[in-house]
N, C-alpha and C positions, 0 to 999 in steps of 0.2 A: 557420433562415435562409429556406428553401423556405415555409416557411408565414408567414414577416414578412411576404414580399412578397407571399403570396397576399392576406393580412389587407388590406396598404395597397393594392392594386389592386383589390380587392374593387367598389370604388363604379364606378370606370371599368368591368371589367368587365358591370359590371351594367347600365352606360347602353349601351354599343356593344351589348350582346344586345336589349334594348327598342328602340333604333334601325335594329340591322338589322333587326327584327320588322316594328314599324310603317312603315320606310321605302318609298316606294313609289318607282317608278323612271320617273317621267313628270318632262314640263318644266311647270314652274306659275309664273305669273305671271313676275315678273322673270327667272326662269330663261331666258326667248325671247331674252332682251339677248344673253348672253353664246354662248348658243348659234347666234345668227344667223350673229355672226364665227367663232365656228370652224367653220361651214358655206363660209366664204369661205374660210377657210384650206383647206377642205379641194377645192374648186373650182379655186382659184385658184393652188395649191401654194405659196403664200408667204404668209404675216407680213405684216397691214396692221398697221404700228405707230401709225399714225394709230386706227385701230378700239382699240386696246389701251391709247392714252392719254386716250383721249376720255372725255367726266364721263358718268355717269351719273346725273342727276337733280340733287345738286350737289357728288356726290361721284368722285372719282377714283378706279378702284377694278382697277390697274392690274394688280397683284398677285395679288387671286384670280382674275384673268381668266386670266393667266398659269398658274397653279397649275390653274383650271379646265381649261384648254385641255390641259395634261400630263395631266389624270386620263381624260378624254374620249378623248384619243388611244390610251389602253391599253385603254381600258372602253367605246367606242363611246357616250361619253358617258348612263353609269350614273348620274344622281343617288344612288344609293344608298352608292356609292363616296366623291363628296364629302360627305355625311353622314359618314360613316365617319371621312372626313380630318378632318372637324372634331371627333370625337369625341378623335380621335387630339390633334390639338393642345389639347384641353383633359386631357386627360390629362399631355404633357408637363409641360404648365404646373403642375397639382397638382404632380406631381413635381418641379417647382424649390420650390413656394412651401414645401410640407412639409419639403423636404430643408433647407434655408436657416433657416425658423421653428423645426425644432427640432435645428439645430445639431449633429443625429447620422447614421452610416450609417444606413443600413437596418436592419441587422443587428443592430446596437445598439440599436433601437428596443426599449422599455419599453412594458406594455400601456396605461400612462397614453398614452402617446406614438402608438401604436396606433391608441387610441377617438380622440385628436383627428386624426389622418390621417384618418380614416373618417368623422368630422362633415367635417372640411375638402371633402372630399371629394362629400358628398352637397349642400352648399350651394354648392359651385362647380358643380355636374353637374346642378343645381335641374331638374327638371322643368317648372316653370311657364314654363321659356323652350320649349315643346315646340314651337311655329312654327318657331324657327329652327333647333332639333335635326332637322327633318323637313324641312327645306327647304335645297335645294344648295345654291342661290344665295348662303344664308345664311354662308359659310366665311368673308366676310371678318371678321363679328363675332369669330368665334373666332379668326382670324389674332391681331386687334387685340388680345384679352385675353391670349392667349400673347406678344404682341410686347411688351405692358406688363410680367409677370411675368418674362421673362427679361433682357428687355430694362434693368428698373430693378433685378434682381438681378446683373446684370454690371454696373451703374456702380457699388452697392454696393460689391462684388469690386475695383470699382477703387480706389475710395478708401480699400480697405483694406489692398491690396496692391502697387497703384501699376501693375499687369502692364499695358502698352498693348494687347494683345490684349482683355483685359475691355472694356477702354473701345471699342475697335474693334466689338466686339460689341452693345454697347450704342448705338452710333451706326446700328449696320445696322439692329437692329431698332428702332429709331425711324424709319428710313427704310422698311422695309415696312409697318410701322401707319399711315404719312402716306400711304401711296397705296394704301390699304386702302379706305379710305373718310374721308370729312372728319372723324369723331370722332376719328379715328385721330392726329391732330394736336397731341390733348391731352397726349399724350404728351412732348411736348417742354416745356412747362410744368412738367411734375409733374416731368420731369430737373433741373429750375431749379430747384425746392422742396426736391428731395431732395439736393442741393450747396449750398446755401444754410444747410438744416436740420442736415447734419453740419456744415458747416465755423462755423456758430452754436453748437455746442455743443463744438466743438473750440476755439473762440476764436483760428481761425488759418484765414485766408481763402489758399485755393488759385485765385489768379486766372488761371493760364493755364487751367485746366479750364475755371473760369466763363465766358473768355471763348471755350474752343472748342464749349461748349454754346450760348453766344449766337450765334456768329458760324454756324454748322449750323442753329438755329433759324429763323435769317432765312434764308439759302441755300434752308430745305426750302421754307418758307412762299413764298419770290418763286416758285420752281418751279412750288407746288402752285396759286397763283394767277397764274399766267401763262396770260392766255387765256383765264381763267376768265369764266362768264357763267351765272347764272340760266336756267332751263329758261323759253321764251315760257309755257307752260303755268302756272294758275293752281293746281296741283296743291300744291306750296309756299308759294305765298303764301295759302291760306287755312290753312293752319296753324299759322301762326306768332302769338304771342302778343299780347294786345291792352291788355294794361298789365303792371308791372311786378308785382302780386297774383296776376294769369295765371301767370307763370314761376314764384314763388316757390309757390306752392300745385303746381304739377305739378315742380317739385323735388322735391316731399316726397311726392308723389303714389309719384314713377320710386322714389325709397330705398323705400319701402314693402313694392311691387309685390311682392316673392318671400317677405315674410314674412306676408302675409295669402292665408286663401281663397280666398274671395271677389273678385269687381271692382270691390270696391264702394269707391267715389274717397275714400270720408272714412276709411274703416278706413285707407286705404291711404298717409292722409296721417296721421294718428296711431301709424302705425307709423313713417313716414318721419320723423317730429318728433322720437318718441320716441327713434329711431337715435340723430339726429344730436343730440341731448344727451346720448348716450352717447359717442357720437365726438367729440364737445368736452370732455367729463370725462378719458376717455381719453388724448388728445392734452395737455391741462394735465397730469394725472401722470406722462406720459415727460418731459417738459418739468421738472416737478420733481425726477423722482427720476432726471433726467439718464440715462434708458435711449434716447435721440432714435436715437442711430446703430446700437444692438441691433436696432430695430423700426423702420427706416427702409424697410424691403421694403415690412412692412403698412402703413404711412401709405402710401405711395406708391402703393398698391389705392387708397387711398380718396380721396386727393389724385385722382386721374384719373379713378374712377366720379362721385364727384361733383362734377366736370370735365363730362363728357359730360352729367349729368342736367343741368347748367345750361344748356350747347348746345342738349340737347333741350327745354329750357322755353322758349328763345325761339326757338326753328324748329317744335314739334311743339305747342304748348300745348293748341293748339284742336283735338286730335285726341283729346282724352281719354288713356290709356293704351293702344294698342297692341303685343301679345302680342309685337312683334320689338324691341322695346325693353328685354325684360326678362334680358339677359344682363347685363350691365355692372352693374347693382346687385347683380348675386351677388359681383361680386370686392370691392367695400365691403364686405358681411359679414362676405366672408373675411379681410379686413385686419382687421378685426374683432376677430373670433376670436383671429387671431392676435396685438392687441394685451393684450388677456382674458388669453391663453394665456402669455404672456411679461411676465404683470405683477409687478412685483418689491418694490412698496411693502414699505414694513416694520409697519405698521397691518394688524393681523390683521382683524379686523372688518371691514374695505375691502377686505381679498382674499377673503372669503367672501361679500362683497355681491358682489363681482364675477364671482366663480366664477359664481351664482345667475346673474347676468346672461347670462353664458355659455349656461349651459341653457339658459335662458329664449330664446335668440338663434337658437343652434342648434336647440333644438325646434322653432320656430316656421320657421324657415325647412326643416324635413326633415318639419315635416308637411304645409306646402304643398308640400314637390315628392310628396310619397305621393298627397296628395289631386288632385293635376295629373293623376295616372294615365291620368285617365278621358279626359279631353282627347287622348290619343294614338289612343286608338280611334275617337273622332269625327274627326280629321283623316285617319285611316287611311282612314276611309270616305268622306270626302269627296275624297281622292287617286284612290281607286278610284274613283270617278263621274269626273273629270278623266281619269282614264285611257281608260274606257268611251266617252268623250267622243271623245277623240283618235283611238280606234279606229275610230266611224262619223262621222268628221268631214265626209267628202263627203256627210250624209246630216239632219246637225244644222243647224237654224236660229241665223242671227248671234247673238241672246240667249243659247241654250246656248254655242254659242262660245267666248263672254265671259266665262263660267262660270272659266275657266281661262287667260283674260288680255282685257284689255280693247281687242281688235280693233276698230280704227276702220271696217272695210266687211267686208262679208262675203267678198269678194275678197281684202283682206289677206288674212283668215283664213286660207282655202282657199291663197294661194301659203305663206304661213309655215309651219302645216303639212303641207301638202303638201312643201317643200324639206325638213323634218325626217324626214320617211317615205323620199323618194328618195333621203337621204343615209345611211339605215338606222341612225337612231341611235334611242338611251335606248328609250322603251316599243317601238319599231316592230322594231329588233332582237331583244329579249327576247320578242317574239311571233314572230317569225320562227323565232329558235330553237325554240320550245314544240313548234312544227309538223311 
């Protein structure tokens, strides 16, 4: 039993020890956002709730501010701490999708059962996302991925069991993924896919659910654009895509991303191709051999990643691929894998091409996270100059500065961090302590 669980914890382990390693415990770039306001909270002794609903760029991100401000207030705002959190919610999350996809305790687990936990595992934990494994800021990505995995395996549960507590569950966390961040949203489509898709293969349409999933849809949606408005800054609008070849080529660009080396845009879009005619062959044989509501979890990974890749192809196109973009394509994999892993054809021949597939899927994306490796040491070091930075900040010119967020005067600079110093938080406490 004691060594099931060391086996299938293996891979989580293994990322929280390389991220408390490399994590470094400064504020870098966006991190200044959220840390401003809880410098106010801590001035001001109260809660601007106006600060905590307010967009950030054009996303709402209401949640891990909240979540940040609780971790900050016990750890004198540790970056290394929400690193940790987020390591933590990608951990839960494996542990709903494994426990659900292979239908056993723990304890029960078989070593077949095992090795796929431990692939599931290494291509959710992908190294090549290592910007946002190393960056605080980064929690709400990981909020959204855990909020989609448990979040669409309670509506599952519900429609299998009918318990309004699942569905209750499943409503919250689609409400913490919408003000996560704007991808976070997608979420509530792929609910509509995944109730559509059982009750399609049940041939018996459950319309009160349909319509308390539509009528919470609209609800979140009027919420989340109330108010709403584009940043004046052209930071946005140069990146958004400039026809509709733009989007569709960095679709397949974003699927790629974690199963190639390399950066290179064509590999990365010949892996992204190659995916998704596997996830169309896929999707036709649950469809045929009527497994839709077995493997309704993992379509639902992949309904919502490539969800998000499409968002990102017409807001992000003309930015190439950017390293904080590359968490969401790991849970397509996983959905992946786990349709791969649950295929039940009766054509022998077609479950051993598929098995191959499998390898073929899994290898590729566990030897770009091995080969990502190296990328954690270069950001380590560039952390540490960011930090070195912040140390002689009264002493560095505006360009250094900028190094570690894009201060518009040299005066900003100097009041921003300076109020981070006199509040004794994140790098300036943990040198204080040293002393």
């Amino acid at each position: 039993m004691l060594l099931k669980w060391t086996a299938v914890l293996l891979p989580g382990i293994l990322l929280a020890n390389i991220v408390w390693l490399f994590g470094i415990n400064t504020v870098f770039m966006d991190d200044f956002e959220p840390i401003a306001d809880f410098i106010n909270i801590i001035n001001d002794r109260k809660i601007d709730w106006n600060a905590l609903l307010a967009l950030h760029n054009e996303h709402r991100i209401v949640i891990p501010r909240i979540i940040t401000h609780v971790i900050a207030y016990f750890t004198h705002y540790n970056t290394k701490f929400l690193m940790m959190f987020s390591v933590l919610l990608l951990i839960w999350g494996y542990l709903i999708f494994i426990r659900y996809t292979v239908q056993k305790k723990i304890k029960e687990f078989s070593l077949k059962d095992i090795l796929y936990a431990s692939v599931i595992g290494c291509c959710l934990f992908s190294l090549k996302q290592y910007e946002n494994l190393l960056w605080g800021f980064q929690i709400a990505w990981f909020l959204i991925e855990f909020c989609v995995i448990s979040g669409c395996a309670c509506l599952v549960l519900y429609m299998e069991n009918k318990k309004r507590i699942c569905l209750c569950m499943a409503i919250i966390m689609g409400v913490l993924s919408s003000f996560s961040s704007l991808h976070g949203l997608a979420i509530w489509p792929c609910y509509l896919v995944i109730v559509l898709l059982n009750q399609f293969e049940q041939r018996q349409f459950d319309y009160k659910l349909l319509l308390v999933i539509i009528v919470t849809t609209i609800i979140i949606f009027l919420l989340y654009f109330h108010n709403y408005f584009l940043p004046e800054a052209d930071i946005l609008s140069t990146g958004k895509a400039k026809s509709l070849m733009q989007v569709v080529s960095f679709f397949f660009m974003n699927l790629g991303c974690v199963l190639v080396f390399s950066n290179d845009a064509t590999m990365m879009k010949i892996a992204g191709i190659t995916e998704f005619v596997l996830i169309t062959f896929l999707c036709f044989e649950t469809l045929v051999n009527k497994t839709i509501r077995k493997n309704l979890l993992s379509i639902s990974l992949i309904v919502f990643g490539c969800g998000v890749a499409l968002m990102l192809g017409i807001g992000r196109a003309s930015w190439g691929i950017p390293g904080r973009y590359m968490t969401f394509p790991c849970i397509v994999v996983v959905g992946c894998l786990g349709l791969l892993y649950n295929f039940n054809g009766k054509n022998l021949w077609k479950k051993r091409w598929l098995w191959v597939c499998f390898i073929i899927l899994s290898g590729m994306s566990c030897l770009t996270s091995y080969y990502s490796l190296q990328q954690y040491a270069k950001l380590y070091n560039a952390k540490m100059i960011a930090a070195a930075v912040m140390i002689d900040y009264k002493k560095e010119p505006l360009y250094i500065l900028r190094f570690i967020y894009p201060f518009k005067t040299y005066e900003e600079a100097q009041r921003r961090i300076g109020d981070i110093e006199h509040a004794n938080l994140s790098f300036f406490y943990e040198l204080k302590g040293s002393k």
